[in-house]
C-alpha positions in Angstrom: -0.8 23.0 -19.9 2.4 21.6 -21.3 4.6 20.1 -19.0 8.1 21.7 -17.9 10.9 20.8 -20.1 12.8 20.0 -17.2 10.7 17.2 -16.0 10.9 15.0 -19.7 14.8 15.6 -20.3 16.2 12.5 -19.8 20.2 12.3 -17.3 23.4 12.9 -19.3 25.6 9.6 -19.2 28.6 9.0 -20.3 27.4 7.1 -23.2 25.3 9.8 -24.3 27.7 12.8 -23.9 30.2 10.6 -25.9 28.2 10.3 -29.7 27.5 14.0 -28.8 30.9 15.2 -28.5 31.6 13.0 -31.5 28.7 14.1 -33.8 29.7 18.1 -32.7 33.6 17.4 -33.7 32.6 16.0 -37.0 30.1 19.3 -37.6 33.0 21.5 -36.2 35.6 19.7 -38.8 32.3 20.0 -41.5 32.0 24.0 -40.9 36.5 24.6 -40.5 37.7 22.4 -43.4 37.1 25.0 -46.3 39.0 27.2 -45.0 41.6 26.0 -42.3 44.2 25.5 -45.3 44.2 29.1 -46.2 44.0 30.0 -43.2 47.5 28.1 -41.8 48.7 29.2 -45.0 48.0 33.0 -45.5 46.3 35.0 -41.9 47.5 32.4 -39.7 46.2 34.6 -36.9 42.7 33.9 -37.9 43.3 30.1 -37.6 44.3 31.0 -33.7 41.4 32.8 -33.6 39.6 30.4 -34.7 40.7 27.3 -32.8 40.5 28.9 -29.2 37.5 30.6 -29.9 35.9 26.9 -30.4 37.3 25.3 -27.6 36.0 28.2 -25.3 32.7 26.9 -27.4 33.4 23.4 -26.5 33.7 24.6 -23.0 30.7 26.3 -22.6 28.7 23.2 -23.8 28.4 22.0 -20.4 26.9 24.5 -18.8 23.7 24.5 -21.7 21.2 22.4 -20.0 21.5 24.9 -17.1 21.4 27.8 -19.1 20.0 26.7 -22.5 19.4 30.3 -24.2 22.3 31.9 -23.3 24.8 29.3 -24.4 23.1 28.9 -27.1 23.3 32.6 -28.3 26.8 32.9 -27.0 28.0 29.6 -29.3 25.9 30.8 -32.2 27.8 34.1 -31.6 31.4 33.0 -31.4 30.5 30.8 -34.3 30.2 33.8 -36.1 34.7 34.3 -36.0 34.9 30.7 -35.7 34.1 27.3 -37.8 35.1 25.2 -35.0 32.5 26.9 -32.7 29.8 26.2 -35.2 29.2 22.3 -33.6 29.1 23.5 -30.1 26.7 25.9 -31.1 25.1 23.4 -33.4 24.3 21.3 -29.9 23.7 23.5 -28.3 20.8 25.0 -30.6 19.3 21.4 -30.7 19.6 21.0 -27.0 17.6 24.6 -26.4 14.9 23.7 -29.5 14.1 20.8 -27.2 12.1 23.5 -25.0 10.4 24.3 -28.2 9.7 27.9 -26.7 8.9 30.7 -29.8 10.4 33.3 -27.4 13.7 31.2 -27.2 13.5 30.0 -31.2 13.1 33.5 -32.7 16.2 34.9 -31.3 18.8 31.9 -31.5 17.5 31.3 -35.3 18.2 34.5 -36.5 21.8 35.3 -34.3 22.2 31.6 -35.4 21.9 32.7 -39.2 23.7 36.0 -38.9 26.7 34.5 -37.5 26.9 31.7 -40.5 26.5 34.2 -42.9 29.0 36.1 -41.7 31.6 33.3 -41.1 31.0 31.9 -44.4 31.5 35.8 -46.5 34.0 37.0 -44.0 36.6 34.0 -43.7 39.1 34.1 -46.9 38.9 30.8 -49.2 39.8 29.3 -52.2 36.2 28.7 -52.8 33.5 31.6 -54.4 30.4 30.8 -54.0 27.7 33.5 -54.6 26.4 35.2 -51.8 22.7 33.8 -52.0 24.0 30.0 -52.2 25.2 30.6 -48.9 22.5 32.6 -47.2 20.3 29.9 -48.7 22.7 26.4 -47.2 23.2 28.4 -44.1 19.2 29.2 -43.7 18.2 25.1 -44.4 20.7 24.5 -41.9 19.6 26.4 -38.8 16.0 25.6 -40.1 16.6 22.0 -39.8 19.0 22.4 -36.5 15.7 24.2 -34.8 13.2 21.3 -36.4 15.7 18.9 -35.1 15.6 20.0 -31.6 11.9 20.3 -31.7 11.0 16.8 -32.9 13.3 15.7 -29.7 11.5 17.8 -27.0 8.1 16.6 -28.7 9.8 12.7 -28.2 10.6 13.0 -24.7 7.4 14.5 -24.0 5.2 12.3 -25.4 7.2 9.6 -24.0 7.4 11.4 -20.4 3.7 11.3 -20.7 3.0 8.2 -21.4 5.6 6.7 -18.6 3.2 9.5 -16.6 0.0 8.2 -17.3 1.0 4.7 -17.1 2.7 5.1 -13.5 -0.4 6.9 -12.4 -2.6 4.3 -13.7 -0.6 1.6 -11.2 -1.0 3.9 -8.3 -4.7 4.4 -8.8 -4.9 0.9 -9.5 -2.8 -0.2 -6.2 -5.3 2.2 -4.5 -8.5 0.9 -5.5 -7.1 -3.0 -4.7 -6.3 -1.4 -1.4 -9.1 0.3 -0.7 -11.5 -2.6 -1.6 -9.0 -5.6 0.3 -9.8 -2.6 3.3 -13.5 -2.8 2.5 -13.8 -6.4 2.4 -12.0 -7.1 5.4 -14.6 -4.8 6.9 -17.1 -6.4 5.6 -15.7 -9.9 6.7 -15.0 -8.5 10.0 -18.7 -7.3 10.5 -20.1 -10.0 9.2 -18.1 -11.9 11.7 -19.5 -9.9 14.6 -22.8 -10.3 13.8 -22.6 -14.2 13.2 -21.0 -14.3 16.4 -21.1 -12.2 18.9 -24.7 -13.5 19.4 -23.9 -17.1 19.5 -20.9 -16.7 22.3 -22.9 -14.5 24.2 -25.8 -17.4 24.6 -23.0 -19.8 25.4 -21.0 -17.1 28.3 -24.5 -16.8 29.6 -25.7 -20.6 29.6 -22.1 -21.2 31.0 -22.0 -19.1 33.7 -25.9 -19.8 34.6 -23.8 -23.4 35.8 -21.0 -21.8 37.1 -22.7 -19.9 40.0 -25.9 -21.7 40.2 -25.7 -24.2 42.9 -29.1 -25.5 43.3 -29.7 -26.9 40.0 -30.4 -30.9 40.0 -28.3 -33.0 37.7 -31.3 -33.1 34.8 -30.9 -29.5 34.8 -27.5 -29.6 35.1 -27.7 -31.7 31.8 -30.3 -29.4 30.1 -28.3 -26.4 30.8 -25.1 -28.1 29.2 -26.6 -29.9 25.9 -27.8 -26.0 25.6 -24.0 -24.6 25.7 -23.5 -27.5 23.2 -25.9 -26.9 21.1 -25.0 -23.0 21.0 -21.0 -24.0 20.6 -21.6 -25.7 17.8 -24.2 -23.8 16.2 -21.3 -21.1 16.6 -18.9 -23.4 14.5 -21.4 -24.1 11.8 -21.8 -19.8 11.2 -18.0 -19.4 11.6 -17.5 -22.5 8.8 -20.0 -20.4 6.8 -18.6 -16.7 7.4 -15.3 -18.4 6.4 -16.6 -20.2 3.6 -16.2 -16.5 1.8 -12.4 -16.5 1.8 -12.1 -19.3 -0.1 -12.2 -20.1 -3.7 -14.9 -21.3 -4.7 -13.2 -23.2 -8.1 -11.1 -24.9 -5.5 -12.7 -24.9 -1.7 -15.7 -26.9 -1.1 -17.3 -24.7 1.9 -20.6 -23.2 0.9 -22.4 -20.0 2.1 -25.0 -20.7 4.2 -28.3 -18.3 3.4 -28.4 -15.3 4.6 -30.8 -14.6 7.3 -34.0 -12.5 6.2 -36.8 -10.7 8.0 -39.1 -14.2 7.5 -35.6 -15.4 10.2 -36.1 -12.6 12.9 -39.1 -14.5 14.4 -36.7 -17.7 15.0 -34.0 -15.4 16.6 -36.9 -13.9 19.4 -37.9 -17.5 19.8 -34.0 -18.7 19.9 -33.3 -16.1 22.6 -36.1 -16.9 24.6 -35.1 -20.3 24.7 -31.8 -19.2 25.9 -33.5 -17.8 28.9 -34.1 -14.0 28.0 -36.9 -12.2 28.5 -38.7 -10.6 25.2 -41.6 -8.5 24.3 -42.1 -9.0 20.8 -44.4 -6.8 18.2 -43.8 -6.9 14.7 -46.2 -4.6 12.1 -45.1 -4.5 9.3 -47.4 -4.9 6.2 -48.1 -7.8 4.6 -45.6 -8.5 1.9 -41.8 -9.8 1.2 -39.9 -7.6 3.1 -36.6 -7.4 0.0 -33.9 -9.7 1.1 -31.4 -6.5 2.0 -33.7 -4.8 4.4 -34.5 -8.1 5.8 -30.8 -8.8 6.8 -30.5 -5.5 7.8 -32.8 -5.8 10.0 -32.4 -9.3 11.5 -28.5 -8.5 12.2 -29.7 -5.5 14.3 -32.0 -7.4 16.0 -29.5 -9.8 16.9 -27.0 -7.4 17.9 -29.7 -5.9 19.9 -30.6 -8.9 21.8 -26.7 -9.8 22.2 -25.9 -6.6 24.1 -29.2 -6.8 26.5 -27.5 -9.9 27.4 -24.0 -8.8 28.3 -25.4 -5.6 29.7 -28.4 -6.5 31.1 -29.2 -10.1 32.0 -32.1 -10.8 33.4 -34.1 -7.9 32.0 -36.6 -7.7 29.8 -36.1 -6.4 26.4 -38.7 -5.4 24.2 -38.5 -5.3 20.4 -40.7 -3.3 18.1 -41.2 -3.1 14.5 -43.1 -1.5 11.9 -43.4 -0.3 8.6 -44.8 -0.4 5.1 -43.0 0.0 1.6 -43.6 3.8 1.8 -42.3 4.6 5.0 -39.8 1.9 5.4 -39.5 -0.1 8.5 -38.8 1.1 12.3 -37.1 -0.9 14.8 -36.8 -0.2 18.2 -35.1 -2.4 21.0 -35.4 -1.6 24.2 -34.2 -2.8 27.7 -33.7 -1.5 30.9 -30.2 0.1 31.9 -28.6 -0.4 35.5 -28.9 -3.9 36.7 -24.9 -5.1 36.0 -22.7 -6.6 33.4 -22.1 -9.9 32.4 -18.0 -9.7 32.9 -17.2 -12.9 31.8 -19.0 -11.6 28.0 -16.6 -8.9 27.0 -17.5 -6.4 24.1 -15.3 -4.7 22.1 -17.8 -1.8 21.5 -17.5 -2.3 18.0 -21.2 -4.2 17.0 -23.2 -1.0 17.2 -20.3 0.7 15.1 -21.0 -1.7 12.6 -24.1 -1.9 12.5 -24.4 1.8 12.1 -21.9 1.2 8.8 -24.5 -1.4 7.5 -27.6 1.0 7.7 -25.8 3.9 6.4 -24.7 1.4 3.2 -28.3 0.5 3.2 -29.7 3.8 2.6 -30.7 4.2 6.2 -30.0 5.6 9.7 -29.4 4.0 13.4 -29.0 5.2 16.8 -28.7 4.3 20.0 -28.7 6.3 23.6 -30.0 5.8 27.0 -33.6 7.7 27.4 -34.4 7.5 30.6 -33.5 4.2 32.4 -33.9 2.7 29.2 -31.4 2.1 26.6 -32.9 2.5 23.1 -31.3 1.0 20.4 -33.8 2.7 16.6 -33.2 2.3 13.7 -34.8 3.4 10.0 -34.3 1.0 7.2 -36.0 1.7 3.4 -38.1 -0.4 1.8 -35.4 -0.9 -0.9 -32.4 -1.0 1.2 
């Protein structure tokens, strides 16, 4: 569908409506000079005519981008009793063929035609030229006015469009920067979560184990702290690494550490019970690399699983199943009991499970989590090929 002519016509300034005015006064002085001598000379009424008839044209011009057809027909009209109307009417053909609309063209051409003919055999001269010479000059010259006006509109369309296209390329291209900045920072900030919301937990828990505890000896004093250490700085080294991913790599000279995998999710139950939790682990899943994707997949929810028994529910135990082959895709289940206090000094901002629930859905599969009884169940589905 061609776009309205009204969106592609470019403003009137003053430069612009100044070589118009000066290219219609030459066409007016073009269309009056063979016969304003005889005219002042011999039916000096007819030169009135003739002169206030095309400044009433002149006039109208500025009303022809608000009403292009009728101005045009009324110029072409009045140019019919006056040579001075026939650049007013000359504009204001062009300025309607712009539209390049049949329904408009038709008419204007041939009241257009009409009125030249009859100027040009009506108006007495010294000049006699046959009747056909001017029916054919007058018929070149509305043909070429309405071609004129054509190849304009077709111009500012095709520039129109492309200024279109081009300004709607930059927006979708300022959306899809925006969109995947807002995807990365999501990404970034999960990632983030999962790195260390299980880390700070270990260290709020091992902390506050010496805060209220008062009948620890000094060695276990000492154990419990070189513990906090140990987590606190295990927390740096995965922040350094999560971080490492904003920098340039041509520049920066912080690496990724690797991600974790299923062959990892062993070492987290073992990390955690170290810590001081209380795990029942079963893994069955068949023999076989578990793919990297659905590895990590699975060891972040494991983690995040493990992290919220211990701000929820310390002191519980949590069990942690998993099973699955290449056809069905791996279960995991997490399971603690519900009930027995929070750790307040290990805030959440209820946003782990949120994320995790983005990861398996990006992964192909599907979590949940609910309390079932007196039990809060963290499952989760991951495929194969996650």
């Amino acid at each position: 569908m061609p776009a309205s002519p009204d969106l592609y016509q470019p403003p009137l300034t003053k430069w612009s409506s100044f070589w118009r005015y000066v290219g219609v006064l030459a066409i007016s002085a073009l269309a009056w000079s063979p016969y304003l001598a005889f005219q002042w000379r011999e039916q000096r009424i007819l030169f009135w005519v003739d002169l206030v008839v095309g400044l009433v044209s002149y006039l109208l011009l500025h009303l022809r981008r608000r009403y292009p057809l009728a101005i045009a027909l009324i110029t072409n009209a009045l140019a019919s009793v006056s040579g001075v109307a026939g650049g007013p009417a000359t504009l204001a053909t062009v300025s309607m063929a712009t539209r390049r609309r049949l329904r408009e063209l038709v008419p204007v051409g041939v009241v257009g035609l009409a009125a030249a003919q009859f100027y040009s055999v009506s108006q007495p001269s010294y000049d006699d030229d046959p009747y056909w010479l001017n029916l054919t000059v007058n018929t070149v010259f509305v043909a070429a006015t309405l071609a004129w006006g054509m190849f304009i509109g077709s111009r500012r369309e095709l520039l129109w469009t492309l200024r279109d296209r081009a300004e709607r390329a930059e927006d979708e291209r300022d959306l899809r920067v925006g969109k995947a900045r807002g995807d990365e920072r999501a990404r970034i900030a999960r990632e983030m979560h999962d790195v260390l919301a299980h880390r700070i937990s270990q260290v709020s828990m091992q902390s506050g184990a010496l805060a209220f505890r008062t009948d620890l000896t000094a060695d276990e004093m000492r154990a419990t702290a070189s513990v906090v250490q140990e987590q606190a700085n295990q927390a740096l080294i995965d922040l350094r690494a999560v971080l490492g991913v904003l920098r340039d790599p041509g520049t920066g000279d912080l690496l990724d550490r690797p991600q974790p995998t299923y062959d990892d999710v062993a070492e987290l139950i073992e990390d955690a019970r170290e810590s001081g939790m209380h795990i029942e682990y079963a893994a069955h899943v068949d023999d076989g690399d578990v793919p990297t994707a659905a590895g990590r997949t699975i060891y972040r929810i494991v983690q995040e699983g493990l992290t919220n028994a211990r701000k929820h529910a310390p002191g519980t135990t949590v069990f942690v199943d998993l099973a699955g082959t290449p056809d069905e895709g791996i279960d995991v289940r997490i399971r603690n009991p519900i009930g027995f206090g929070t750790n307040a000094s290990a805030p959440g901002a209820g946003l782990g499970l949120v994320g995790l629930t983005e990861r398996a859905e990006l992964g192909g599969g599907r979590l949940t989590f609910r309390k079932d009884g007196s039990m809060f169940l963290l499952q989760a589905w991951i495929p194969w090929s996650a």
